[in-house]
N, C-alpha and C positions, 0 to 999 in steps of 0.2 A: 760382695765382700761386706759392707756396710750393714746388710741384710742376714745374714749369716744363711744364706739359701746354700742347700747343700748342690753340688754337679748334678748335674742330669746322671743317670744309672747309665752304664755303659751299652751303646748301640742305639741309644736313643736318639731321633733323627732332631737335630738343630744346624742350626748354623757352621760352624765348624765341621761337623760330621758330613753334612750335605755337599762340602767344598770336593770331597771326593767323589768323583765322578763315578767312578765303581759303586759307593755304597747306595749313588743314591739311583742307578740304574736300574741296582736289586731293586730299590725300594718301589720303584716305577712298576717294575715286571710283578712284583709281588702283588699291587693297585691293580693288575691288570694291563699297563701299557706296554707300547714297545718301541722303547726309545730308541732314537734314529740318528740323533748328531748331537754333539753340545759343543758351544762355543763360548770361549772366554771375551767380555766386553771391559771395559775400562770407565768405571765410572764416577765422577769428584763431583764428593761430596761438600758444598760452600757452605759458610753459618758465617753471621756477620760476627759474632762472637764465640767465644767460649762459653760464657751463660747460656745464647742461643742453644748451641749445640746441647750443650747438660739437658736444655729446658724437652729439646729432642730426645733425646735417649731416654728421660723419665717417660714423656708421654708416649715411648713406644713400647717400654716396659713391663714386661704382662707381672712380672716380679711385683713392680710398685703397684700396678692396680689391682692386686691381690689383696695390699692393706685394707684395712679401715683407715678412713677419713683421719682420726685422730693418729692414726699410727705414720700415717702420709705427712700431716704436718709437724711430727717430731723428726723424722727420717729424712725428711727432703733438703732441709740445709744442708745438712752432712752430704748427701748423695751430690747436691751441685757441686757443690767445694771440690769431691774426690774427681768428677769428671770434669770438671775445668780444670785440674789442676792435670789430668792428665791427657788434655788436649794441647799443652802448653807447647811440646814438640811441633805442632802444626799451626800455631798461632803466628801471624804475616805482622809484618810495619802495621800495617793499616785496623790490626788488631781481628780481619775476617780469618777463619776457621778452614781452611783445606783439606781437604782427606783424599786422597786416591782411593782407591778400592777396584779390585777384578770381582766379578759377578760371572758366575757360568746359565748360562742359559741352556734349554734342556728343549729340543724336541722330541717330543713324543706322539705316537697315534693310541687310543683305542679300537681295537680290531671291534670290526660289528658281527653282533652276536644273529 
């Protein structure tokens, strides 16, 4: 948002899109594989803060590392603020960072050619 990066084009594989276990089956068989099972796991995400966390989601950011240098240190106060601010919901007493999260896992084979 802070970025004014527009959506991914539609059917484009991310995050969200990949949650679906259909799309991303195609997307497997399309690669060539032939996927066999997938399985939902439960996985909590800990940050001893909210800046923690923020400081994580920048450095995973292909968005921010897209800037330049200077474009990064105008941008990144703003982008901490907005994602601590919206970690608030899962910030504990002790001020550490909790997240649940489901992750689907995918197996798959490549047939030998």
């Amino acid at each position: 948002k802070v970025l004014n990066v527009p959506p991914p084009m539609p059917g484009t594989p991310g995050p969200f899109s990949l949650a679906n276990s259909r799309c991303f089956g195609q997307i497997l068989r399309c690669a060539g594989f032939r996927p066999s099972c997938t399985d939902w796991v439960t996985a909590t995400y800990t940050f001893r803060s909210a800046c923690d966390f923020a400081e994580y989601e920048i450095g995973n950011s292909s968005h921010f590392r897209m800037l330049s240098q200077s474009e990064q240190e105008i941008y990144k106060p703003t982008i901490m603020r907005e994602l601590a601010e919206a970690a608030q919901d899962y910030v504990r007493r002790d001020e550490t960072v909790i997240f649940p999260n489901e992750a689907i896992c995918y197996l798959a084979e490549r047939p030998r050619s």
